[in-house]
N, C-alpha and C positions, 0 to 999 in steps of 0.2 A: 203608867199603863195599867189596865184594870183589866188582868185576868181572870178565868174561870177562878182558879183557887179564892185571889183576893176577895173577888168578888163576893164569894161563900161565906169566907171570912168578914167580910164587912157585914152583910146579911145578918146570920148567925149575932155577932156583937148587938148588931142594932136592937134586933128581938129582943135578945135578954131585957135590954136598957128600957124599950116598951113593954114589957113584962115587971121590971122595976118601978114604975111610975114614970120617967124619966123623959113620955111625951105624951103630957095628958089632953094635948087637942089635936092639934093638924102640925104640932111642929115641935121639934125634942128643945128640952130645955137646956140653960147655960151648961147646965149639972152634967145633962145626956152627951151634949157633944164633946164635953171634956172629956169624960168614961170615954165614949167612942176611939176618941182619938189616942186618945193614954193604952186602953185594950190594943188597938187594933195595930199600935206598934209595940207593943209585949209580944203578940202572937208572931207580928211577919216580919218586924224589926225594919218596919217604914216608916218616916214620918210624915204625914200630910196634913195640910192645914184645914180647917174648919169648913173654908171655902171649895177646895178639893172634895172633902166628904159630902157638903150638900150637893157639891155640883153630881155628885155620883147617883146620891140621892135621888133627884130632881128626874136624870135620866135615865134611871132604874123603873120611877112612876110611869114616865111614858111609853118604855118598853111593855111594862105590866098593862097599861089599859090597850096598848095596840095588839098585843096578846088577847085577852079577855075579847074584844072584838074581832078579831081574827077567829076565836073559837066559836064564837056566836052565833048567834040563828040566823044574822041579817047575812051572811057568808056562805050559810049549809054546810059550815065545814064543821067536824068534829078534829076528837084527838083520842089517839088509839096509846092507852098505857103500856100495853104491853112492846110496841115498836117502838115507842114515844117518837111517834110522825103525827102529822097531819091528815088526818082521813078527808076525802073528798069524793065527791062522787065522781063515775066517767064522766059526764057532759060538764062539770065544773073546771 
């Protein structure tokens, strides 16, 4: 089950690892998902397999672009930092 904390924590890891070289196109290397997975049960003391983390992966992307769309112009909606809601106008 993939809680807020995990979730951070999985986040947080993966960076580092792209930041390391560790996915130098559209997909992390053998190298990366080993760190991944090696860190990410140091840190929570879970283990999950390879297939697990992409699958998180995968569904983390399409959260972020339904995001990004959701903030977008084709919508009128914003987003307000300071509440971190949704801005909209009344008639929307």
């Amino acid at each position: 089950m993939w809680d807020k904390i995990l979730t951070e924590i999985f986040c947080d890891i993966c960076i580092k690892e792209i930041l390391k070289g560790n996915r130098p196109g559209t997909h992390f290397t053998k190298d990366g998902w080993l760190k991944i997975m090696t860190n990410f049960e140091k840190e929570t003391g879970k283990a999950y397999s390879q297939r697990q983390f992409k699958n998180r992966w995968d569904a983390l992307k399409k959260e972020r672009k339904a995001w990004k769309k959701l903030k977008g112009e084709d919508t009128a909606l914003g987003w307000n930092p300071i509440k971190r809601t949704i801005d909209a106008p009344d008639d929307w």
